[in-house]
N, C-alpha and C positions, 0 to 999 in steps of 0.2 A: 432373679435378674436385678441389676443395680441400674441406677439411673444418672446421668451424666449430663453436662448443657457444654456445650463449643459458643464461647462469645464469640460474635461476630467481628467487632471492632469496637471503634471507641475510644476516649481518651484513656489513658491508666486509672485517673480517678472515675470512670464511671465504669470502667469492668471490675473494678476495687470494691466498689461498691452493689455490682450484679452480682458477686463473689458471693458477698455476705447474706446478700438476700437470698442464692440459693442454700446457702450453708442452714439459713432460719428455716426455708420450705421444706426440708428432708431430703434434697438432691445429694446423690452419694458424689457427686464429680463437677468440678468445673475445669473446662482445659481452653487453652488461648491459643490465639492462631501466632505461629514464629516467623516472620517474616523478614527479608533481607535488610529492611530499613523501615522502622514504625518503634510504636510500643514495646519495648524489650519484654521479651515472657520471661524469663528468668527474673528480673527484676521486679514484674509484675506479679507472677507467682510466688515469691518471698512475701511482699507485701501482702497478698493474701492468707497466707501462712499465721499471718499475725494475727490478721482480725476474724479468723476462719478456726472451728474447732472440729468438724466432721466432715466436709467433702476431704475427697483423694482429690490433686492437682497436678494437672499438666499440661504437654501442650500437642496442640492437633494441625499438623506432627511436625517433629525435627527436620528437616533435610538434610539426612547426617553426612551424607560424602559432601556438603559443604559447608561443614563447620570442621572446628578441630575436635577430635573422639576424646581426648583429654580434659578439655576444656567444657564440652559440654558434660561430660563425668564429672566435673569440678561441681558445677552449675545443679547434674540435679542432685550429689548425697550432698550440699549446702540446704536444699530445699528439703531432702529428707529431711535431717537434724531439724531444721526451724520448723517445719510442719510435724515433727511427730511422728516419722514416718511414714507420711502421706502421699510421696511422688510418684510417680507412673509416666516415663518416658514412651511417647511415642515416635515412630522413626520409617523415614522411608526415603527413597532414589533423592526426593525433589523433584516440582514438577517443572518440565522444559516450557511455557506458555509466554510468549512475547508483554502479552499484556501483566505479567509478573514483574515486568522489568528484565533487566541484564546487567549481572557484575562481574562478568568474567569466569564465571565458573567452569566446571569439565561438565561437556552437555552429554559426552557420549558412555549409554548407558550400560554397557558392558564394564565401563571403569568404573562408572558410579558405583552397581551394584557390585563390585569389588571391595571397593572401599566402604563400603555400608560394611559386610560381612567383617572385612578386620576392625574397622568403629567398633562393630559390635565385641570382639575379642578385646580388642586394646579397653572400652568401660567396663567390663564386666572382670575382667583381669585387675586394673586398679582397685575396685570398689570390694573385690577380695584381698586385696592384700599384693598383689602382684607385679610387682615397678616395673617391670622391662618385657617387652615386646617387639620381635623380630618381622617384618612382610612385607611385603612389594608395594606397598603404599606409606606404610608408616613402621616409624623405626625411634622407638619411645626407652629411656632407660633412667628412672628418677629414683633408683637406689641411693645417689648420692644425697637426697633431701628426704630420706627413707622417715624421719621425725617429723616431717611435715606433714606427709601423707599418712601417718599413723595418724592424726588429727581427723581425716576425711574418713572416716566408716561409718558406712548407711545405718539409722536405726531400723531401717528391715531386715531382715534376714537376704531377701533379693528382691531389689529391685524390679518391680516387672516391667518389662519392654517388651511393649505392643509396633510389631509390624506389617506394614501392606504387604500382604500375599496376593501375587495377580493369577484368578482361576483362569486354566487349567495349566498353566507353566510352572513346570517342576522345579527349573532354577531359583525361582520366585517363592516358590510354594516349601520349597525344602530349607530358606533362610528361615522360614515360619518355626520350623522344629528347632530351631535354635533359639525360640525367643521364649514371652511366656504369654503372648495374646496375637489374636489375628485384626488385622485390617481389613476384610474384604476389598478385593475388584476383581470385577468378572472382565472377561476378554472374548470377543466371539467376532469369528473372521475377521480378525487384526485388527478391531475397536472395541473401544471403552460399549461395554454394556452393562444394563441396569441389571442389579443384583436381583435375585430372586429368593425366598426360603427356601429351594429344593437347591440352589446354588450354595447354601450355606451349611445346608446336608451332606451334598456330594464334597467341599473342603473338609469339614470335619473326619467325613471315613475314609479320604486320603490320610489326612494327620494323623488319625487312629491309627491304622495299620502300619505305619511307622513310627510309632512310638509315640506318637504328641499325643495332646490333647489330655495329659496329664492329671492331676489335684491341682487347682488352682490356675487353670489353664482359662484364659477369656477368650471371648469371640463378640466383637464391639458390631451394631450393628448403629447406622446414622442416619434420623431422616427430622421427620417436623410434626407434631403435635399440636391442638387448638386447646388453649388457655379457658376459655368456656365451654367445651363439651366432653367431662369426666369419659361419660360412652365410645365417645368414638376414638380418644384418645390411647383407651386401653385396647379398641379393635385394632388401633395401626401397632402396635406393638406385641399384640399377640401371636402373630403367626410367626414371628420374628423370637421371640421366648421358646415356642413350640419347636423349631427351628434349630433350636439349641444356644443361640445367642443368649450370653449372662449380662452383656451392658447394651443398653440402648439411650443414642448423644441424639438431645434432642438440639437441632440448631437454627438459624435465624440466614440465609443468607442470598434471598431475592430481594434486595432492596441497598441501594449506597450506603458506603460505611457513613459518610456524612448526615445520611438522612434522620431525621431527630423522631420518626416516628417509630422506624427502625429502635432505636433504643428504648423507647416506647415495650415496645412489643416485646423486646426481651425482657424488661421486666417485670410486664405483664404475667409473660409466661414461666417466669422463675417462682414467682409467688404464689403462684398457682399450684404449685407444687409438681411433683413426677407423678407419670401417669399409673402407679401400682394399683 
């Protein structure tokens, strides 16, 4: 299992700096939250790049039917190149919640999860070599700056891109096989319900049986960990490993992004190291 931290929030200079600190404690991941208006991840993520020599980086997660699939393609083989091959796009609907704000996006999620699916053709298309892209959402053809884009190739072999799969829907569940990590959510009589380890059993021997669940394939599991107690640390993360889960994001997020103990605490617990 690899180990991961999702900053909370924060100025750019102090996740810049959470960055480094987890990169010194053996944290395999740092990933930043992408929001409609804040701290830019991409920006932020580069800048880590720099002063970072072993976490993987990315962010938790895209909203990718509202962003452009090109542009954020731009955004993460820029971030491969500078980091070394270190990027890991994650990606999912976007979440519809008032208290998120509103800027006019497409809320309704039959289109989302549309254009998620060709996002996902149209970056994975580009960062192979492949200019032009026909579909009912997006209609891309950059063969005429074909030397520019020769410029953009991932130092990975493939990128991986981690998406939410919502258990037990198949529409949901079968974007999964098209990616190369799972998001967990569970769903049980038409609400959000908390994940379980038998929940992340029963998605895996869906993915198995069709194909997923490959060489190299993740299954990201997210919760919280205490910075002083080695034991019980490893106990919230074991049944989760057992589970079959390979990365587990430990994160920070009952407390105001403002709040200065909050940032406290995260690097508290970055220092601390991952719970292995």
């Amino acid at each position: 299992m690899k180990y991961g931290f999702v900053l909370p929030g924060g100025t750019a200079q102090e996740q810049l700096e959470q960055a480094v600190i987890a990169d010194e404690a053996g944290w395999d991941g740092v990933f930043v939250w992408e929001a409609a208006y804040g701290v830019d991840a991409w920006t932020l993520l580069a800048a880590m790049s720099q002063r970072t020599r072993h976490v993987r980086l990315g962010t938790m997660l895209t909203p990718l039917a509202w962003r452009r699939p090109w542009k954020v393609a731009s955004q993460v083989v820029t971030l491969d190149q500078l980091s070394g091959g270190r990027a890991i796009l994650s990606i999912g609907l976007g979440s519809v919640d008032a208290e998120l704000g509103k800027t006019g996006e497409v809320d309704d999620r039959r289109t989302r999860a549309a254009m998620v699916d060709e996002g996902v053709d149209v970056m994975r298309g580009l960062w192979e070599g492949r200019l032009a892209y026909g579909g009912q959402h997006y209609a891309v053809d950059l063969t005429p700056r074909a030397e520019l884009a020769a410029t953009a190739r991932p130092v990975q072999s493939r990128i991986p891109i981690w998406v939410v799969g919502a258990w037990p829907r198949p529409k949901s569940m079968r974007r999964v096989l098209r990616c190369d990590g799972l998001l967990p959510m569970v769903m049980r009589d038409g609400a959000y319900a908390e994940t379980t380890p038998d929940d992340i059993r029963a998605m895996r021997a869906w993915l198995a049986e069709r194909g997923g669940m490959g060489e190299g394939f993740d299954v990201i599991m997210e919760g919280e960990t205490p910075a002083d107690d080695v034991a019980r640390a490893r106990d919230i993360v074991a049944p989760w490993a057992e589970a079959g889960c390979t990365w587990w994001l430990d994160s920070r997020w009952t407390m105001p992004h403002e709040a200065p103990q909050r940032m406290a605490e995260v690097r508290e617990r970055l220092a601390a190291g991952p719970p292995k």
